[in-house]
C-alpha positions as CSV (number, residue, x, y, z in Angstrom):
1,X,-8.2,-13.1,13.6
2,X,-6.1,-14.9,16.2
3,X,-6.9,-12.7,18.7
4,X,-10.2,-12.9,17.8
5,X,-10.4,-16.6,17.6
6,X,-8.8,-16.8,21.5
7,X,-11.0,-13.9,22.7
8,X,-14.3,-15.4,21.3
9,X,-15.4,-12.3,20.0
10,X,-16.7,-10.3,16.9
11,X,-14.1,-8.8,14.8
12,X,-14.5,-6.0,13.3
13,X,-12.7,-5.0,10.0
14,X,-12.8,-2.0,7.9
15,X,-11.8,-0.7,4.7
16,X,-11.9,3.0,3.5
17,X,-13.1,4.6,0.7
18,X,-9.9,5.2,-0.6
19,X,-9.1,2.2,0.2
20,X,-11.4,-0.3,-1.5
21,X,-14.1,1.2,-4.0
22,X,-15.5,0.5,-7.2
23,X,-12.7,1.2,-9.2
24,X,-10.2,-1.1,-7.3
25,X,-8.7,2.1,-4.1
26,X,-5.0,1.4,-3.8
27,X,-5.7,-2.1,-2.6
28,X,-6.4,-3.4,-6.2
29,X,-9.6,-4.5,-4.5
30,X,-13.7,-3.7,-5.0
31,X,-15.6,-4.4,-2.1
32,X,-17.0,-7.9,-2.9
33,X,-13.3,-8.9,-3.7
34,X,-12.3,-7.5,-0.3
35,X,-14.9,-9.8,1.5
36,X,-13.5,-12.3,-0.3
37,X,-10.1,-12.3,0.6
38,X,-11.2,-11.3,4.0
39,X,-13.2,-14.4,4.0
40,X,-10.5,-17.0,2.7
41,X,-7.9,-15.5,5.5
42,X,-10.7,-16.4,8.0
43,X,-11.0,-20.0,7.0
44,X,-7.3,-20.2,6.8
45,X,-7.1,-18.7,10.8
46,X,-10.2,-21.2,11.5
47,X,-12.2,-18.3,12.3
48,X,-16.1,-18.2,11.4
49,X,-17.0,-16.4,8.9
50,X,-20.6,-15.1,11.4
51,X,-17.7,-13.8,13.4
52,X,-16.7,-11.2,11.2
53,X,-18.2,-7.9,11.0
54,X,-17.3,-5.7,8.0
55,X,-17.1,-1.9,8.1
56,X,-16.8,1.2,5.4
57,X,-15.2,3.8,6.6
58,X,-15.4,7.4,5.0
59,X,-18.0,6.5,2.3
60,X,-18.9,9.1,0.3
61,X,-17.3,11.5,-2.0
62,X,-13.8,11.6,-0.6
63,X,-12.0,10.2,-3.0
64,X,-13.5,12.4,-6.0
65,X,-13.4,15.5,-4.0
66,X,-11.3,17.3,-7.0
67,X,-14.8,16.2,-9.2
68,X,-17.7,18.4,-8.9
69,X,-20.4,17.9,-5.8
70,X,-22.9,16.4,-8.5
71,X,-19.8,13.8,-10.1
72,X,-18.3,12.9,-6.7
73,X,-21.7,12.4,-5.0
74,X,-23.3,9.8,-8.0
75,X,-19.8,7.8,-7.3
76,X,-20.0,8.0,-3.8
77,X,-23.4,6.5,-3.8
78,X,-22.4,3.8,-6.2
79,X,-19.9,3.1,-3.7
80,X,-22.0,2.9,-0.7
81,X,-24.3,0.2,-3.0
82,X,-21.6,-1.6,-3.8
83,X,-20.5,-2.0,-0.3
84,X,-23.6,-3.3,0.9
85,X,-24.4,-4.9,-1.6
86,X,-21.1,-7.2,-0.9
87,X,-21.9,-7.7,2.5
88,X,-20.4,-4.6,5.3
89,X,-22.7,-4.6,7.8
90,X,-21.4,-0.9,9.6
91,X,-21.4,2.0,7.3
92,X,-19.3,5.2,7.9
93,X,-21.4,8.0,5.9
94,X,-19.0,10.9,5.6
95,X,-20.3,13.9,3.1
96,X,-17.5,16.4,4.8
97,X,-15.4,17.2,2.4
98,X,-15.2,20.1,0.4
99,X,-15.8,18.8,-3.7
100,X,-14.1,20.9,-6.6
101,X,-17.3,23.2,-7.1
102,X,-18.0,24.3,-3.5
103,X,-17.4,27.7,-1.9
104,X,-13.4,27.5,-1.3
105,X,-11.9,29.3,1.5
106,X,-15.0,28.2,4.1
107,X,-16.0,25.5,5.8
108,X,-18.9,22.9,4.1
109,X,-22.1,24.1,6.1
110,X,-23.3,21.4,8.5
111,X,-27.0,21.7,6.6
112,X,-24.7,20.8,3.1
113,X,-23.1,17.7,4.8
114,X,-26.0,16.4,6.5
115,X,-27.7,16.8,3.4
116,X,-25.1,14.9,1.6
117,X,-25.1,11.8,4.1
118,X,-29.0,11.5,3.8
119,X,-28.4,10.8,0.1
120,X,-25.7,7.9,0.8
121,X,-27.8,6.9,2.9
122,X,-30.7,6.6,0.5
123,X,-28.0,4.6,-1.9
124,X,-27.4,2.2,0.8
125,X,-30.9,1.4,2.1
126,X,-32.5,1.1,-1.9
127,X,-29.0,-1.5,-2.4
128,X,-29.9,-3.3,1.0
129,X,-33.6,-3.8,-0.5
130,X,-31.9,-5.3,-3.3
131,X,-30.0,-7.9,-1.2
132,X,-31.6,-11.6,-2.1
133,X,-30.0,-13.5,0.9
134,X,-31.3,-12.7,4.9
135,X,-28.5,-10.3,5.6
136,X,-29.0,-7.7,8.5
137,X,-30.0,-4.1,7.7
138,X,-27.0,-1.6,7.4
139,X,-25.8,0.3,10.9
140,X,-25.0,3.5,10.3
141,X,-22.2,5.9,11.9
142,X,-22.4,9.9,11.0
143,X,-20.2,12.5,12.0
144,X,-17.1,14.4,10.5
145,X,-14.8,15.5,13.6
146,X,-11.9,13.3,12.1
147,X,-8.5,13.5,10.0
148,X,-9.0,12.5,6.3
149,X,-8.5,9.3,5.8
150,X,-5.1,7.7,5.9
151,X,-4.6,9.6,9.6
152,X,-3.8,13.2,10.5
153,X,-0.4,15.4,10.0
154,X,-0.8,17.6,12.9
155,X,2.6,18.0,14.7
156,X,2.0,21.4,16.6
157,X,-1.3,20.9,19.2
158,X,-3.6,18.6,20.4
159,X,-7.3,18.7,18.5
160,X,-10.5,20.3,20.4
161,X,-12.5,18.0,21.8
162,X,-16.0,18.0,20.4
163,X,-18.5,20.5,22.0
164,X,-22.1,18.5,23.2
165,X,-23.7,21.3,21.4
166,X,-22.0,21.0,17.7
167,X,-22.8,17.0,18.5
168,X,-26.5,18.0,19.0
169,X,-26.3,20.2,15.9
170,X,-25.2,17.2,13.9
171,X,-27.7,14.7,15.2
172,X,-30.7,17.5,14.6
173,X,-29.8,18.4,11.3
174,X,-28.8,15.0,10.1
175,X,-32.0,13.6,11.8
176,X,-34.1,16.6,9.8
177,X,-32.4,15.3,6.5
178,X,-33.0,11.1,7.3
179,X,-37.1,12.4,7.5
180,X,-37.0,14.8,4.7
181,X,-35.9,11.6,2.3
182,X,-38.0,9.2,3.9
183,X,-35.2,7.3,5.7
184,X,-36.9,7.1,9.0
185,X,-36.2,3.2,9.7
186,X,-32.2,4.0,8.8
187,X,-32.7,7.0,11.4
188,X,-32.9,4.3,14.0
189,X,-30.1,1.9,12.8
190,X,-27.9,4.5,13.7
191,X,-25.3,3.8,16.1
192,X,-22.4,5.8,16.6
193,X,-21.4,9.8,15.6
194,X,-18.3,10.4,15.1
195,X,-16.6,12.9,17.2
196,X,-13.2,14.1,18.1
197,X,-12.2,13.1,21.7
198,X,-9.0,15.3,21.5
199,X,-6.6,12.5,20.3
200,X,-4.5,12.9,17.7
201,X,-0.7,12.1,16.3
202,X,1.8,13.4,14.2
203,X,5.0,12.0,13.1
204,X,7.2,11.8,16.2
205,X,4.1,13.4,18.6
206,X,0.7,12.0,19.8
207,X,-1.6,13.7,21.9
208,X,-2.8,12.2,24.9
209,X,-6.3,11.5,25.7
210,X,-7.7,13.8,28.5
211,X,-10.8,12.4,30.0
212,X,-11.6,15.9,32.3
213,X,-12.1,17.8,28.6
214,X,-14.5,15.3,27.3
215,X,-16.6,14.9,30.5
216,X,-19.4,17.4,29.2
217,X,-19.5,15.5,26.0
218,X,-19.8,11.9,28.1
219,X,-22.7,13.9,29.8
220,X,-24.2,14.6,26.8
221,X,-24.6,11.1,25.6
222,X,-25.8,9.6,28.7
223,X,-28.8,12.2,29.2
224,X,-29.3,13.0,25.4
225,X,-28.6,10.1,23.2
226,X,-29.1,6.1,22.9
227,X,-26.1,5.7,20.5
228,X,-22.5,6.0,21.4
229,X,-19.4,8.2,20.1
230,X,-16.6,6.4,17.4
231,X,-13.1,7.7,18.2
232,X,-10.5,7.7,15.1
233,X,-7.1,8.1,15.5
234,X,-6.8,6.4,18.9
235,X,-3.3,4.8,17.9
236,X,-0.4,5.1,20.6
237,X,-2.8,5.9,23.2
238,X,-1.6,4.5,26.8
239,X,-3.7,1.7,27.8
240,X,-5.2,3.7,30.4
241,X,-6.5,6.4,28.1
242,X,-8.0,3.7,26.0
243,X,-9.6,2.1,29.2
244,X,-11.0,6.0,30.3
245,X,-12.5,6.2,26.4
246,X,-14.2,3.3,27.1
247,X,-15.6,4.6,30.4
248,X,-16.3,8.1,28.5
249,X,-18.8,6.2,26.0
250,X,-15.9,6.5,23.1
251,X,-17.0,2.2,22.5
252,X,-15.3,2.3,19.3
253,X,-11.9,2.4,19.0
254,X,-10.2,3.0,15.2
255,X,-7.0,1.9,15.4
256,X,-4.5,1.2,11.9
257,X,-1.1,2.5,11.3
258,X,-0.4,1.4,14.8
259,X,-0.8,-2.2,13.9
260,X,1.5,-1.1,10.7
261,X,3.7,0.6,12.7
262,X,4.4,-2.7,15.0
263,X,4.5,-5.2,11.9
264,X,7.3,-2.5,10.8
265,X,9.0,-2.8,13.9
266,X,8.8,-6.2,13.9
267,X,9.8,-6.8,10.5
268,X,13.5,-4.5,10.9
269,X,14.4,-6.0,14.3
270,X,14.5,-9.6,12.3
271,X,16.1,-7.8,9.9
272,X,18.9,-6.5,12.3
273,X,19.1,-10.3,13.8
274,X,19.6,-11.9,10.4
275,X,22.4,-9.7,9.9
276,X,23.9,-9.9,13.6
277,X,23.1,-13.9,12.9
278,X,23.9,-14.6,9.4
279,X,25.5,-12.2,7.8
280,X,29.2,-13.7,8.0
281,X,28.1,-17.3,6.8
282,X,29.0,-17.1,3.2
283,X,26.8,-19.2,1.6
284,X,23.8,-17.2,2.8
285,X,21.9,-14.1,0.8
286,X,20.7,-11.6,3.6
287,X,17.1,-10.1,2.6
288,X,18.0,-6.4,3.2
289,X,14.5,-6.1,3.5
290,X,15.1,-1.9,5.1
291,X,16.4,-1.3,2.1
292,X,14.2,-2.7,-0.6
293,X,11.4,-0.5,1.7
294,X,13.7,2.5,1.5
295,X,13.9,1.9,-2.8
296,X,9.9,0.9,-3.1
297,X,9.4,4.4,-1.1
298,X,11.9,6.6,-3.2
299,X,11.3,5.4,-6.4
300,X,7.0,5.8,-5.8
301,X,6.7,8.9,-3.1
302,X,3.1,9.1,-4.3
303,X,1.9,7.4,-0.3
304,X,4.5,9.8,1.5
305,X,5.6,12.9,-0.5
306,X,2.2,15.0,1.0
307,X,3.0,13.8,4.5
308,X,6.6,14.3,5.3
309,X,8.1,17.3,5.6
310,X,11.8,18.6,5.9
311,X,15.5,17.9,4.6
312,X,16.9,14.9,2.9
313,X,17.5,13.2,6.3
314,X,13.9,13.8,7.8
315,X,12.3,12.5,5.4
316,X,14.5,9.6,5.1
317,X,14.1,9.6,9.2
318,X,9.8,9.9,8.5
319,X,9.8,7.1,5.4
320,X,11.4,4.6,8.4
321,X,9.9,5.7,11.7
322,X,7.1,8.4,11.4
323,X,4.3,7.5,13.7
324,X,1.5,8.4,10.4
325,X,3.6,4.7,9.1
326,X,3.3,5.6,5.5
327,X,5.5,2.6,4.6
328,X,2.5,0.5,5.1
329,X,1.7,1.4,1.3
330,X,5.2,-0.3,0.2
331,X,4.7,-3.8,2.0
332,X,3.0,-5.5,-1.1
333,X,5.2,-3.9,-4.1
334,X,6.9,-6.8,-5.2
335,X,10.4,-6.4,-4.3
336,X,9.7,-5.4,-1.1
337,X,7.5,-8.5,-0.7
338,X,10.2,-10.8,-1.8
339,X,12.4,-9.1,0.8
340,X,10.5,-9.6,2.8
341,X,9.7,-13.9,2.1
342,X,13.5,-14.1,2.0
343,X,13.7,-12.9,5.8
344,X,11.7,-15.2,7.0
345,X,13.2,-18.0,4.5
346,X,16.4,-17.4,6.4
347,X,15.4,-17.3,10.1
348,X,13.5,-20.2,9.3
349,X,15.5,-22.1,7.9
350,X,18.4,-20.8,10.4
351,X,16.5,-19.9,13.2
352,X,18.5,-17.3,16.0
353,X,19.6,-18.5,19.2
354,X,17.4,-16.4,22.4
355,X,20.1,-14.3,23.1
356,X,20.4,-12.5,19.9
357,X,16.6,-12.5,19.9
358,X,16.3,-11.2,23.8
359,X,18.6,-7.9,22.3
360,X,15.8,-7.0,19.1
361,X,12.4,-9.0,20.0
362,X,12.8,-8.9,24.4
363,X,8.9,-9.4,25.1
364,X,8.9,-12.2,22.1
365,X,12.0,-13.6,23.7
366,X,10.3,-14.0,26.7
367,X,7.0,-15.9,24.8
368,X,9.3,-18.0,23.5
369,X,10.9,-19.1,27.0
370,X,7.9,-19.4,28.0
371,X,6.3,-21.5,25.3
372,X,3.8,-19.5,24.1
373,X,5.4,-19.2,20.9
374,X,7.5,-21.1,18.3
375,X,11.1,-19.3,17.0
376,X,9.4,-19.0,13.8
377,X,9.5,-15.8,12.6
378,X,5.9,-14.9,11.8
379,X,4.7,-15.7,14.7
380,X,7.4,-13.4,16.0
381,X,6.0,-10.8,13.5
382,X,2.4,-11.7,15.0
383,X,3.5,-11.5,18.5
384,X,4.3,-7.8,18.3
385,X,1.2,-7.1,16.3
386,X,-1.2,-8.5,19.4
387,X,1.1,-6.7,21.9
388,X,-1.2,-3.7,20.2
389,X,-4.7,-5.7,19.6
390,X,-3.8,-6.6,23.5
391,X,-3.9,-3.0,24.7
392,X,-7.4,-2.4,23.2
393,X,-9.0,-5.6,24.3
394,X,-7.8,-4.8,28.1
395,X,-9.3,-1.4,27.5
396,X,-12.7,-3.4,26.6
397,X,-12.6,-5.9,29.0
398,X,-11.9,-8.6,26.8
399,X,-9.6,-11.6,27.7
400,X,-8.2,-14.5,26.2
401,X,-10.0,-18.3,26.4
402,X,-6.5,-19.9,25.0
């Protein structure tokens, strides 16, 4: 929202299925409740609210996959109502995943998925119809050439780049099933397709973008289609391969655990200058904020256990400093959360001198000499979180007004 707020653009924020739903997602949040709390951070950041744009990501039958097709489809269209109905604005329709009663051991058929998204997107349009105030009409995004939500686990090779002619496939079939329910205004509020650029990262890997493989697909958009490609999993890409996405019609760029990933980084270097700091000044209480994480993750492996693979001291290496970030999940459990209030409550109210700040924090060091920042430590935490958002805006030709 900061960086929003200096860039004088849109922001764009989205929530997944398995995120936010009907039922609460692991955020303890239903999509109107999201909006509000997205809403109340905006005022507090002095951001308008018409500056935000909300997104659903993955809406469909993910999250009930283990229910039969019939089950996990009526609650993935209660959830696609439910999100516009509380006000998202981009809709995600994903249908790609295999539910407990379909063929195992193959591959959904394209004619199944596209099927499936036509009757989200049925759901979506009859709940925008339903919408009392003067809200735009949904913008839709299809396509399936992504990692399940929550990011991909592949440490071995980088992903095939999407072929033009399974993206043609998935715009004629999905096109044929808009028409066949009726759904010919939706048709043309769509906007992006999801496809897989060949980007991808593991725990300790990522694979680099390579603009010569997508060139045939970047053809294919420019002589076939008015819409443009959505690229998922475009965290750790080098500023460069984000700018060539750009170039190669990939306008919109997911990026999530990254942004964890920093705030984590962020969050244990102040944690190793409290203790270089403060730790010998007896009347003070360090945080030991690593290890409250390191308990929260242990004693609830439910967000990492699928994920992380190895011995005893991989894992503990992955719950600290895997790339997929699972320790995102932890941040809010309640001990980790006071942990975490007590770091800052001591570098506030001690603040460190530069030098021990230049050794953890050297590009926030630098802010701070040059004013651009206060020694607080949230802003601190901040700073490293827009060193990301900064990469992406470059690659989009955005800059700063303040």
């Amino acid at each position: 929202m900061v960086q929003a707020r200096s860039t004088e653009r849109l922001l764009l924020i989205e929530s997944t299925s398995n995120q936010v739903n009907q039922f609460g997602g692991y955020a303890g949040q239903t999509p109107r409740e999201f909006v509000a709390f997205v809403h109340e951070l905006a005022r507090e950041n002095n951001l308008p609210a018409e500056r935000i744009l909300l997104g659903g990501d993955h809406l469909g039958p993910h999250v009930w996959r283990n229910e039969s097709a019939a089950s996990a489809m009526e609650k993935g269209c209660v959830l696609v109502r439910d999100y516009v109905g509380a006000g998202y604005a981009k809709i995600h329709l994903d249908a790609s995943m295999h539910c407990a009663d379909d063929a195992v051991g193959q591959p959904l058929s394209d004619e199944v998925i596209s099927a499936r998204a036509a009757v989200l997107c049925e759901a979506a349009e009859a709940a925008y119809k339903q919408c009392l105030d003067d809200s735009p009409a949904p913008l839709y995004v299809v396509g399936t050439e992504v990692p399940i939500p929550g990011g991909g686990q592949s440490e071995t090779k980088a992903p095939e780049t999407t072929r033009p002619e399974d993206m043609a496939r998935t715009l004629q079939l999905t096109e044929s099933a808009f028409h066949s329910r009726g759904l010919d205004a939706a048709w043309e509020r769509i906007i992006a397709v999801v496809v897989q650029p060949g980007v991808e990262f593991g725990d300790s890997i990522v694979s680099p973008y390579n603009s010569n493989k997508a060139q045939a697909l970047s053809k294919y958009l420019e002589t076939q289609w008015t819409g443009v490609y959505e690229a998922h999993s475009t965290d750790y890409q080098t500023t460069v391969a984000l700018q060539q996405m750009v170039r190669d019609h990939f306008a919109i760029l997911k990026v999530g655990p990254w942004l964890t990933f920093a705030f984590r980084e962020a969050v244990f270097a102040l944690a190793q200058v409290e203790e270089e700091w403060l730790a010998n000044r007896a009347a003070i209480r360090l945080s030991c904020v690593r290890e409250a994480l390191e308990r929260a993750m242990l004693e609830n492996p439910i967000h990492w256990k699928a994920h992380y693979q190895g011995n005893e001291d991989a894992l503990r290496f992955a719950r600290k400093y895997s790339l997929s970030d699972r320790a995102r999940y932890y941040w809010s459990q309640q001990e980790v959360s006071e942990a975490l209030h007590h770091l800052i409550f001591n570098l506030t109210a001690h603040p460190a001198p530069l030098s021990v700040l230049a050794q953890f924090l050297p590009v926030q060091c630098e802010e701070l000499r040059a004013g651009m920042l206060t020694n607080h430590p949230r802003d601190l935490i901040r700073s490293k979180i827009t060193q990301v958002l900064d990469y992406y805006a470059v690659a989009c030709g955005i800059e700063a007004h303040d």
